[in-house]
PLY file of the C-alpha trace (Angstrom):
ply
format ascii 1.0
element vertex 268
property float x
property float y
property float z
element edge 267
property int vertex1
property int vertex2
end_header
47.32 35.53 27.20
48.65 32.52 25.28
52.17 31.35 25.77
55.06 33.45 23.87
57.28 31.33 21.12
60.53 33.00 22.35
62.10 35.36 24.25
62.31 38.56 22.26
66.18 39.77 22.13
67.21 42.75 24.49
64.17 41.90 26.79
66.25 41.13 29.80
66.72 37.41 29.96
69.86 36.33 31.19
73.40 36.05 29.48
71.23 37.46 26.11
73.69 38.13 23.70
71.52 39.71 21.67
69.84 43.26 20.98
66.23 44.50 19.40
68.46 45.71 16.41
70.87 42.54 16.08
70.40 41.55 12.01
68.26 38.34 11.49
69.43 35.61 9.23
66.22 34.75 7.66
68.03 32.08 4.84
71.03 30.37 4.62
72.56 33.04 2.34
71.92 35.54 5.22
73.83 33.19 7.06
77.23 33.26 5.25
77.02 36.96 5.13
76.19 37.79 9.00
78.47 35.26 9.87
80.93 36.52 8.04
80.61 40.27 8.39
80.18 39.64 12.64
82.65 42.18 14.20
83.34 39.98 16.71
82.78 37.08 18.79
79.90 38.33 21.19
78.38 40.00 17.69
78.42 36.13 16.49
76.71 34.50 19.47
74.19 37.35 19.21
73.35 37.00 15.65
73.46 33.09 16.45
70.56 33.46 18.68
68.42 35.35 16.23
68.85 33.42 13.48
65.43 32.22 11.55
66.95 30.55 8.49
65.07 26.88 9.07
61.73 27.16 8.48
61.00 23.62 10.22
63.28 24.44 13.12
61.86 27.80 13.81
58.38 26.38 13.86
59.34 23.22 15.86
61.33 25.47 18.76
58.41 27.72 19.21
55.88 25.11 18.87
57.45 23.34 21.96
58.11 27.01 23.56
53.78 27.87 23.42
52.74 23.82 24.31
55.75 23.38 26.91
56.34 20.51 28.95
53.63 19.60 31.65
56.70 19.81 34.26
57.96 22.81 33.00
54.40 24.68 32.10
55.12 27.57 34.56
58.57 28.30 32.91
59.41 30.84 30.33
61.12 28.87 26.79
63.81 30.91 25.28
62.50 29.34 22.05
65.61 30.73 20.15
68.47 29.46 18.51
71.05 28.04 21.50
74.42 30.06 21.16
77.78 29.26 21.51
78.77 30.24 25.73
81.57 29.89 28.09
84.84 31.55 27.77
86.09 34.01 25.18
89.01 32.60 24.89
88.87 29.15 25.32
91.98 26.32 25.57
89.25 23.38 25.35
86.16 23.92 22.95
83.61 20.97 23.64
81.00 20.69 20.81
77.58 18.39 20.79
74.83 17.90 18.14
71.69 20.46 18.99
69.90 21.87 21.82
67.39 19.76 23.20
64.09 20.75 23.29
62.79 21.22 27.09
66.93 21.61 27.51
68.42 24.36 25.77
65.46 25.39 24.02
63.86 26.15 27.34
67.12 26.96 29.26
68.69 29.47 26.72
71.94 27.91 27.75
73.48 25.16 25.74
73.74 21.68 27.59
71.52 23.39 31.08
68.49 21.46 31.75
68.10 18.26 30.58
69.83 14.87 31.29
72.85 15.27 29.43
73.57 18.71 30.54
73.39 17.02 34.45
76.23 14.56 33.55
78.25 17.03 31.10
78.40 19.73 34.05
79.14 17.50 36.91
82.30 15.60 35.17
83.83 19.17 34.19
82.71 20.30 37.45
85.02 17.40 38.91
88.04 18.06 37.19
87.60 21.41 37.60
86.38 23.04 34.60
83.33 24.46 36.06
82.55 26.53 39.38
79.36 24.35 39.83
78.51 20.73 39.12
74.68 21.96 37.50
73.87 24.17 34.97
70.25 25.08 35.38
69.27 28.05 33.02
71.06 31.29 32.06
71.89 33.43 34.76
72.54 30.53 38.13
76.04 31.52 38.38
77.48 28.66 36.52
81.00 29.65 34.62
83.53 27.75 32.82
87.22 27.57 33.26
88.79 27.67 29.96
86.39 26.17 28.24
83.69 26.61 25.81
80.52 25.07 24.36
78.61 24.90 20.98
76.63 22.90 19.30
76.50 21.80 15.41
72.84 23.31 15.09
71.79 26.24 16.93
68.13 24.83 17.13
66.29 22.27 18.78
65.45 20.05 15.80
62.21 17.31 16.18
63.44 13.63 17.07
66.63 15.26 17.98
67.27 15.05 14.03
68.68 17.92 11.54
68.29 17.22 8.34
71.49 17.69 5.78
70.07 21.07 4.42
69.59 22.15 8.38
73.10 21.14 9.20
74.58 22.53 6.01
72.76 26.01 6.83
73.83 26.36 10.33
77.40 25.38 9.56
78.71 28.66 8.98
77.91 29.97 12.61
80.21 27.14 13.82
83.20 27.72 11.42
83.18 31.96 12.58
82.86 30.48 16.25
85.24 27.68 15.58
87.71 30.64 13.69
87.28 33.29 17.04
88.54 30.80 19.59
91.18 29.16 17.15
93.68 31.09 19.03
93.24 29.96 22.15
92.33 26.75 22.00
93.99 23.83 21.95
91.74 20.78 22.60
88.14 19.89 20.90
85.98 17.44 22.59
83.13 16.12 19.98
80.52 14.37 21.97
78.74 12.12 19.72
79.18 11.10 15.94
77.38 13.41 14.48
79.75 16.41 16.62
82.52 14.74 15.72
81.80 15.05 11.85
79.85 18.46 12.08
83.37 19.66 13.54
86.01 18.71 10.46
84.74 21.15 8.14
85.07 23.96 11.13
88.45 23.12 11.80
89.24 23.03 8.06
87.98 26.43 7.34
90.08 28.07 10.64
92.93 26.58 8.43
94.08 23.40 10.79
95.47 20.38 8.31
93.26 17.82 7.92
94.28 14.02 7.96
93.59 11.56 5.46
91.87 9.68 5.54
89.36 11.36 8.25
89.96 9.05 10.93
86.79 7.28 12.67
84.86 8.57 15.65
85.39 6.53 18.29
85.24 7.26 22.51
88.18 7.98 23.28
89.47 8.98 19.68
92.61 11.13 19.35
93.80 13.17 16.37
96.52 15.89 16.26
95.44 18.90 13.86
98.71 21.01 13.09
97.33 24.62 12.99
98.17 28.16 11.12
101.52 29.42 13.20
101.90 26.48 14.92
99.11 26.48 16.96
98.04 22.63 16.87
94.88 21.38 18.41
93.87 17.68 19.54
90.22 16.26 18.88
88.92 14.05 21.22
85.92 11.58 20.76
83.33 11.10 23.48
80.62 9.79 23.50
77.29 11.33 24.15
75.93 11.44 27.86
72.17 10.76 26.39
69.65 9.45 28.68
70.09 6.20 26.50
73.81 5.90 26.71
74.18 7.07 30.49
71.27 4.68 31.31
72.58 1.67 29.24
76.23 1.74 30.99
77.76 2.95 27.94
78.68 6.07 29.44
79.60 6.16 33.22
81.23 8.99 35.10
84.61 7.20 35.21
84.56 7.68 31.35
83.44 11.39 31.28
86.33 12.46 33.74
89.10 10.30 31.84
87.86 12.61 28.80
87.90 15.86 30.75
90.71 15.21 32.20
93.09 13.98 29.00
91.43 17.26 27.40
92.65 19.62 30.18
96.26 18.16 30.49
96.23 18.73 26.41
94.95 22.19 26.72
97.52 23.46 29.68
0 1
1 2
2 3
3 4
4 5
5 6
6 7
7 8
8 9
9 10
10 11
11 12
12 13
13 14
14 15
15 16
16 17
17 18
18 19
19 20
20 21
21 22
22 23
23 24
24 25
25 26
26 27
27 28
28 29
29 30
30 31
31 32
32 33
33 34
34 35
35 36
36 37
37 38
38 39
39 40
40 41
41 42
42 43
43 44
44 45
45 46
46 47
47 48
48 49
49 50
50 51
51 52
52 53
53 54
54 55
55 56
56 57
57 58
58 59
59 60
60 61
61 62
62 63
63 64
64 65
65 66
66 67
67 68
68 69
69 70
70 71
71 72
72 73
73 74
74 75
75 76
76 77
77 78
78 79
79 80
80 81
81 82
82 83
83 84
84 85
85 86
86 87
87 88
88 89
89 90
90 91
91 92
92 93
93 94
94 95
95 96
96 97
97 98
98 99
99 100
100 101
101 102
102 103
103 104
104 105
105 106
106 107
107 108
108 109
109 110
110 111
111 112
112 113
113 114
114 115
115 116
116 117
117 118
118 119
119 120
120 121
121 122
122 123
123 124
124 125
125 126
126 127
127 128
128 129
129 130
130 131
131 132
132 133
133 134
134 135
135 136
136 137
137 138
138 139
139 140
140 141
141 142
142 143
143 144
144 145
145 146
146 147
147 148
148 149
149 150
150 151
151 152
152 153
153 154
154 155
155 156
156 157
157 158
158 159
159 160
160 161
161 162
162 163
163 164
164 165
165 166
166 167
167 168
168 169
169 170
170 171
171 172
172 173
173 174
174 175
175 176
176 177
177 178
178 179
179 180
180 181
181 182
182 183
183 184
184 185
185 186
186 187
187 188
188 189
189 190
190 191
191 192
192 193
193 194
194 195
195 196
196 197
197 198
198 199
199 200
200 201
201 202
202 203
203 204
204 205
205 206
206 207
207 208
208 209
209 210
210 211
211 212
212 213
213 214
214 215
215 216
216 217
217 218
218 219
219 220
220 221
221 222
222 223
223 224
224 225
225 226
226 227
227 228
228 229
229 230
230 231
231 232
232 233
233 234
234 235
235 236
236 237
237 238
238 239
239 240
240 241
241 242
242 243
243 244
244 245
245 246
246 247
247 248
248 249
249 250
250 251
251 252
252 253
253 254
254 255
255 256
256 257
257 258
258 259
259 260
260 261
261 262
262 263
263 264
264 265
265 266
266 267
């Protein structure tokens, strides 16, 4: 038997938020609607991790879930849309680009097992935002202290590139996610460019007031939102812990935990 392309929903991997019956976006239209009709937030994340609306994504994450990575060849892929996880109700929401492809894609956890994932976990795991300084795969016992994790696209994209329709499509499972935790949360942390404008148009639909005009990213980058009933939030530029940036210096661990830690004094 060949290798499978995903990990069917309600099958028993761990931390599926998903069910044989959950509704399948299958084009961007189905996306506005499920998003929008979701109950709730765990009906979200499940109909997040489901979702088939890119045709090139869908073939590129199961593609790399049947050929697999030599190192990995033993491994299960999840081979599924990444969704949002951590807490329910979040202070600090941290938001990157995609799932990578032997990361996330494999993993079925956003962030857990690649590179990036190592130095994201192990900086919150310092200033005490996580139980554990890895993140393996779904399931190891990892959690989150008030925070939670998404990405801009749900999907491992090829050369770690969505194109505008791709990003456009997947946008409305952010701004339901983004809406859900609005409540709660009171700090975003945008690792990378591209999070940091995938995120405005999120935070514009959950109703926060948006600045003109739209300041630049920038590490370090600080912008107070005012929010519906008062409830402001602060976005934070970081940049991205990629192999390239961590490897180059441009990125150290110092520069991580100043992040984390500006984030949780902003969120408490």
């Amino acid at each position: 038997m060949g290798n499978r392309p995903f990990v069917p929903p309600g099958t028993g991997w761990p931390e599926d938020p998903a069910a044989p019956d959950t509704p399948v976006a299958r084009d961007a239209a189905d996306v506005v609607a499920l998003a929008a009709s979701a109950p709730d937030l765990a009906e979200v994340v499940a109909r997040e991790s489901v979702c088939r609306a890119c045709d090139r994504l869908v073939a590129w994450r199961e593609k790399v879930a049947v050929e697999r990575r030599r190192m990995f060849a033993e491994e299960e892929y999840w081979g599924r849309p990444v969704p949002g996880w951590g807490a329910d109700e979040p202070t600090i929401l941290i938001s990157g680009l995609a799932p990578a492809a032997h990361g996330g894609n494999r993993t079925g956890r956003i962030f857990t097992g690649d590179r990036s994932g190592d130095w994201l976990f192990a900086s919150l795991h310092r200033v005490g935002l996580a139980a554990r300084e890895t993140s393996v795969r779904a399931g190891d016992g990892q959690e989150l202290s008030g925070v939670r994790v998404v990405a801009a696209v749900r999907c491992a994209p090829p050369d770690n590139k969505p194109t505008p329709d791709e990003r456009r499509a997947c946008l409305p499972w952010l701004e339901r996610e983004v809406a859900e935790v609005a409540p709660s949360v009171r700090c975003v942390v945008a690792l990378g460019g591209f999070a940091w404008q995938a995120v405005w148009p999120a935070l514009r639909d959950a109703g926060y007031a948006m600045p003109r005009p739209r300041p630049p990213f920038g590490h370090g980058a600080e912008v107070l939102l005012p929010g519906p009933h008062g409830r402001d939030v602060t976005l934070l530029g970081c940049y991205h812990p990629s192999q390239q940036n961590t490897f180059t210096g441009r990125v150290t661990e110092a520069m991580l935990d100043a992040i984390f830690t500006r984030a949780r004094a902003l969120a408490s």
